[in-house]
N, C-alpha and C positions, 0 to 999 in steps of 0.2 A: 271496238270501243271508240265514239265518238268524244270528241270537246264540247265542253258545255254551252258554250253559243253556235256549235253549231244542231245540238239537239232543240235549242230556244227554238234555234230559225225554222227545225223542219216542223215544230209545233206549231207556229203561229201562220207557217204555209197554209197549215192545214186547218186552219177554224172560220168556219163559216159562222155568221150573221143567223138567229134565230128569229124568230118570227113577232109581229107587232101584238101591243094590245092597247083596248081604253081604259085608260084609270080614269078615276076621281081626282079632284087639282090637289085635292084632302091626302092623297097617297103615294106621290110621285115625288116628293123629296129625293135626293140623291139619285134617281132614272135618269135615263141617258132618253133626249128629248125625240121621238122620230120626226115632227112634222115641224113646218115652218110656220111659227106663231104673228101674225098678222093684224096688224092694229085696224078695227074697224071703224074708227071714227078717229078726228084730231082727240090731241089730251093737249093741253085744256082744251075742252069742245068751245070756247068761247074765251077773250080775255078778260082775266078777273084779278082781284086783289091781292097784294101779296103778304100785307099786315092790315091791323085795323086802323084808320085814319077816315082822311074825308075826302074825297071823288068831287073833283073840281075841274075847270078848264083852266091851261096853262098861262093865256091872256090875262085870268081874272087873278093872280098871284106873281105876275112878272114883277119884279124888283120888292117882292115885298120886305119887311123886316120888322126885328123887335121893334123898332120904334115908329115905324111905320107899316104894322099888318095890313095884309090885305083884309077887308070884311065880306062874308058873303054871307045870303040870307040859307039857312038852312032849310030844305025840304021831303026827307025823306029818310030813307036809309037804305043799302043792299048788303044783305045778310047774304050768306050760302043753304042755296036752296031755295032764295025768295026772289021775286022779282024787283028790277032796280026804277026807280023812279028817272024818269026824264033829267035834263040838266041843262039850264037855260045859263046864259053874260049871266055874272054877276049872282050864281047859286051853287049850292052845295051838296052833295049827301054824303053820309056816315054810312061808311063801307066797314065790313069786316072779311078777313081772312078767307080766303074764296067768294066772296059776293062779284056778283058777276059787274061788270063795269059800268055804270049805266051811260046811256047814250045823253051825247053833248060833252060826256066828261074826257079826260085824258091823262091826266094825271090822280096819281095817290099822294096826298100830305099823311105821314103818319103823326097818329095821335097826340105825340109827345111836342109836337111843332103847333100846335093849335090850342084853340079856347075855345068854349062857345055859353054864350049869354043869353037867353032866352032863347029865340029862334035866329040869333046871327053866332058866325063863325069867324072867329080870327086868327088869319094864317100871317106866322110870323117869320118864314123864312120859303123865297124863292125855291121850288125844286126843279130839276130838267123835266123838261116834256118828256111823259112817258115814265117815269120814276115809280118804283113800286105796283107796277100794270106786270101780270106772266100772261103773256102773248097766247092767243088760240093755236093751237098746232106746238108753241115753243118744245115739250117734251117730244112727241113726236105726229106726224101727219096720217091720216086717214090710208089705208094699203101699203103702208109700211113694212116693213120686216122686224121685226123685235128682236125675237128670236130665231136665229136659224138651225133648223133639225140636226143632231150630233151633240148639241148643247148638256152636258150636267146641270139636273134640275135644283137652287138652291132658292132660297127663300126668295132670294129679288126674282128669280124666274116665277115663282108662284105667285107673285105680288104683280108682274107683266101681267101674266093669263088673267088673272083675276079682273085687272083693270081692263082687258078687252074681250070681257064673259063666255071666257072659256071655262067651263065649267067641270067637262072632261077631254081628257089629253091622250094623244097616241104615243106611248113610250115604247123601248125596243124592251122584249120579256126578257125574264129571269131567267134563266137554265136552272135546271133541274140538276144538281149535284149527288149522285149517290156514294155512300159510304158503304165500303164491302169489308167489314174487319176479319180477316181469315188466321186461323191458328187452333191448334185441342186447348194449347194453353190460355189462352186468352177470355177472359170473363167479362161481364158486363157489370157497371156499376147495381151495387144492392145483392148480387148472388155471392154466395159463400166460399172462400177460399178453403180448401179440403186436403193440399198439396201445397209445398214450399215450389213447385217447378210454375204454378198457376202464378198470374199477375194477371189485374186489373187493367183493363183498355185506358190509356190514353189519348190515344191517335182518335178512335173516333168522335170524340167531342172536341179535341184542338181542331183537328180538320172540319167540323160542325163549327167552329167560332171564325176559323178563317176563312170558309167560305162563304157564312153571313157579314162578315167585315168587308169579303171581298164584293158583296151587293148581291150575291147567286142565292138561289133557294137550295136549303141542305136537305136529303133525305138519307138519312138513317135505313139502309137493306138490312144490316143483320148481321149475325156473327155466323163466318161459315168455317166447321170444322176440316181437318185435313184430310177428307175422304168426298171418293167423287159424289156419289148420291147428294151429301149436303153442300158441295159447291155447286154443281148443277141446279139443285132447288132454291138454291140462294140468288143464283144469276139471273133466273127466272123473274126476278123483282125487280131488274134494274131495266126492264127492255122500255121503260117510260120515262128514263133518264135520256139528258141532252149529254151529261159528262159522267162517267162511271169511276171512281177513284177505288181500289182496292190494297190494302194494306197489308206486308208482309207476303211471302210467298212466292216472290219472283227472286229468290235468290236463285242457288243450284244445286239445296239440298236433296234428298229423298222423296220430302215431303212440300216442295214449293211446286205445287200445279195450277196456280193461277194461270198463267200465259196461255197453256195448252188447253183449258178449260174455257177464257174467252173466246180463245178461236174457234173454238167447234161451237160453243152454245150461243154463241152473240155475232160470232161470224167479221170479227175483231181482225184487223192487217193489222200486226205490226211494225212499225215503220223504225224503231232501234231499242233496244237494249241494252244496258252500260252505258253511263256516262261517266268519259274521265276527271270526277269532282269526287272530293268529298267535305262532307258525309254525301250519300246517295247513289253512289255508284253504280248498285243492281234496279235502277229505274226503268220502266217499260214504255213506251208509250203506242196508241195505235188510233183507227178507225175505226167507225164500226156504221150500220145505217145503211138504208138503202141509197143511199148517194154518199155514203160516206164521211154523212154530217155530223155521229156522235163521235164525243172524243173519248180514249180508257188511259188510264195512266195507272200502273203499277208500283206502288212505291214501296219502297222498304218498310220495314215492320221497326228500325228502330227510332225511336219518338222525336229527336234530332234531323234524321235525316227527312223521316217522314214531312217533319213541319217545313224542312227548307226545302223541299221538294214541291209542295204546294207554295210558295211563296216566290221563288222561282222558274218555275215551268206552268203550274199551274195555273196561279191565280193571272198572271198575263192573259192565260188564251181565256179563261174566262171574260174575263175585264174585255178581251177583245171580240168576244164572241156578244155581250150585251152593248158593245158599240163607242165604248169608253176611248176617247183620244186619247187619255193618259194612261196607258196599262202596265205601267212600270213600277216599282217600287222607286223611291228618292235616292239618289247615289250621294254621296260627299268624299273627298278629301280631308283626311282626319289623320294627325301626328297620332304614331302609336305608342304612348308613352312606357310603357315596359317591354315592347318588343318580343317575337318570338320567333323561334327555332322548330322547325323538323327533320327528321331521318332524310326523306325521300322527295322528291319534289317531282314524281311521274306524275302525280292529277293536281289541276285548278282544285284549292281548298278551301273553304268560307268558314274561316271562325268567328265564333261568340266573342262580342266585343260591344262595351257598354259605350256609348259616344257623348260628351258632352259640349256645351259650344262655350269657348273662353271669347274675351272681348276682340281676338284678333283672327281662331283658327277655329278648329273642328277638332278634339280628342280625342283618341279612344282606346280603352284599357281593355287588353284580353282577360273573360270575365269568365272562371270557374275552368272544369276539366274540361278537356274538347272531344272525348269519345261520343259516340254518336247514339248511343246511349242514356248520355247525361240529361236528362230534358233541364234539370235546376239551372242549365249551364245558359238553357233561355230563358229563363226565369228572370235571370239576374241582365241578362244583355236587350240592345236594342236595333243591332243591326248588326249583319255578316260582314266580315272583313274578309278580302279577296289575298291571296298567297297563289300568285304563277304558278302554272307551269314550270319545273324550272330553279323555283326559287328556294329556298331548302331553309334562308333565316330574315328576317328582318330587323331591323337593326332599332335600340330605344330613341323614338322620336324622331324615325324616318317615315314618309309620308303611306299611307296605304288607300287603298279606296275600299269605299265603309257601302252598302246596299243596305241600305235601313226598313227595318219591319216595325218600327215604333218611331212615331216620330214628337211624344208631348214633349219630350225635352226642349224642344224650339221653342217653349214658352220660357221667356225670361225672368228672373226671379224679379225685377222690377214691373214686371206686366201681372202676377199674379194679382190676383184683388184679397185684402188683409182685411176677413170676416174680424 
């Protein structure tokens, strides 16, 4: 039985990079960006307006003032999108907000500094050369770099490509996620309970939510019963999967043949067994692929350990396998305000624990029973608290460290907006 960082580490040894594709700029939100995005012209492709006012030369407004405006004859205008009229000593045009600058001028006077009376213009206070003009190139220059490949795609990334007409993008793919829920007991949401020993699936639609949260494409294989024939048939559906997750069945019962069952039909190395945490302790992990590039991960069947199992060892090598620089969940430092106690301190433990942020610290109350079992006990919580090796109590409002799976709380009650 291995320590849980060091099952992390031989997971993330082992995740290779899958493969590219083109989206649409329309569908790459949150994708991890593969290529380096490239400005192909300046922005502004010319110097233009920064407000609307009047495009003058700096000469013809030096020292002016209220009580002595400068006058100039007005001729024109430069709107955005139109072309800007010439600009001679002693003339003016009416510029608007991107109107391109027109030649002769140099300065912008905004509107609220001027008058105009028929066709003269009266500027009534001196501005610096060059005041209210956004420089051609000032965002950036022609072969630039904007973006460099690795980048998470968020709106101002979309809003970059867009302005240098990219229209479709190379992001790193999805993996393909499959879900293996194995047990006689186990049912499918909508099918009939017939027996007090049957229970309704969990695990495969949390493990469906956290691997769309995690960015991955989930596939749903199937429910496979405790006999070989229908494990066999079942494993037969995952061979189009990048990651194979299967739930339940690697403990060390009669009836757990998962393990033996990847290894023959999928040709699965596993690389450990056991990890000393709980919840999750009977976790599997392995290879599979002709190079060795899918991942299998066996996890427990109960709905606790299962979920931190994927949040934990999982969703990392995922996140790392689509290219993601951040593949870690958020960690904090959180006073534990009721503190708590266990028998045994042989395995790293991660309890349920609700975490709030006070105006000086990080909180966090251990939230419901902690059997592994309990899934309400995540219901109620939003990050695992860590308990050593070792460590057998914690003591009320001694510090712990919190691995957070929810993070809305960081919104402040004065940040909320009051519909």
């Amino acid at each position: 039985m291995i320590k849980y960082t060091e099952a992390l580490k031989i997971v993330l040894q082992n995740v290779k990079q899958i493969g590219l594709e083109k989206k649409a700029l329309t569908e790459v939100l949150g994708r991890v960006l593969a290529e380096d995005i490239i400005a192909d012209r300046d922005n502004p492709p010319a110097d233009n307006s920064g407000m609307d006012g009047f495009a003058v030369k700096y000469e013809d407004i030096k020292g002016a003032t209220e009580d002595n405006p400068a006058v100039l004859k007005l001729v024109g205008e430069a709107k955005a999108g139109g072309e800007p009229p010439k600009i001679q000593k002693g003339q003016a045009a009416a510029i608007y907000t991107g109107g391109l600058i027109p030649e002769g001028a140099d300065t912008v006077v905004q509107k609220e500094l001027a008058k105009v009376e028929d066709n003269k213009v009266f500027i009534f206070q001196e501005l610096p050369k060059g005041a209210n003009i956004r420089p051609q190139g000032g965002d950036y220059k022609k072969g630039e770099i904007l973006i460099k490949a690795g980048k998470t795609i968020r709106p101002a990334e979309i809003g970059i490509m867009a302005s240098v007409n990219k229209a479709t993008v190379y992001v790193n793919q999805k993996p393909r996620v499959g879900i293996l829920t194995t047990g006689d007991e186990i049912l499918d949401i909508g099918e009939p309970i017939t027996s007090d020993s049957q229970i309704r699936t969990s695990n495969t639609y949390a493990l469906y939510a956290q691997i769309l949260e995690a960015g991955a494409e989930p596939v749903i294989i199937g429910f496979a019963k405790d006999n070989p024939e229908d494990m066999i048939k079942k494993l037969s559906y995952a061979k189009s999967c990048d990651v194979l997750l299967t739930t339940g069945g690697v403990s060390v019962g009669e009836y757990d043949l998962v393990k033996d069952f990847v290894c023959e039909q999928l040709g699965v190395e596993i690389l450990f067994w056991k990890v000393a945490q709980k919840p999750g302790k009977p976790v599997a992990f392995g290879v599979w692929g002709n190079e060795k590039e899918k991942l299998f991960f066996g996890i427990p069947g109960n709905p606790v350990a299962c979920m931190f199992v994927f949040e934990s060892l999982v969703k990392p090598a995922i996140r790392k396998m689509m290219g993601y620089s951040e593949i870690y969940n958020p960690i904090v430092k959180a006073k534990l305000k009721n503190g708590y106690k266990r028998k045994k301190g042989d395995r790293q433990e991660f309890i349920r624990v609700y975490v709030e942020k006070t105006d000086d610290c990080f909180v966090a109350e251990v939230k419901g029973k902690q059997g592994s079992n309990i899934l309400t006990g995540m219901v109620k919580a939003n990050g695992f608290g860590v308990v050593d090796i070792g460590v057998t109590e914690i003591k009320e409002n001694e510090e712990i460290t919190v691995i957070l799976f929810d993070t809305n709380f960081l919104m402040m009650e004065e940040d909320k907006i009051q519909l």
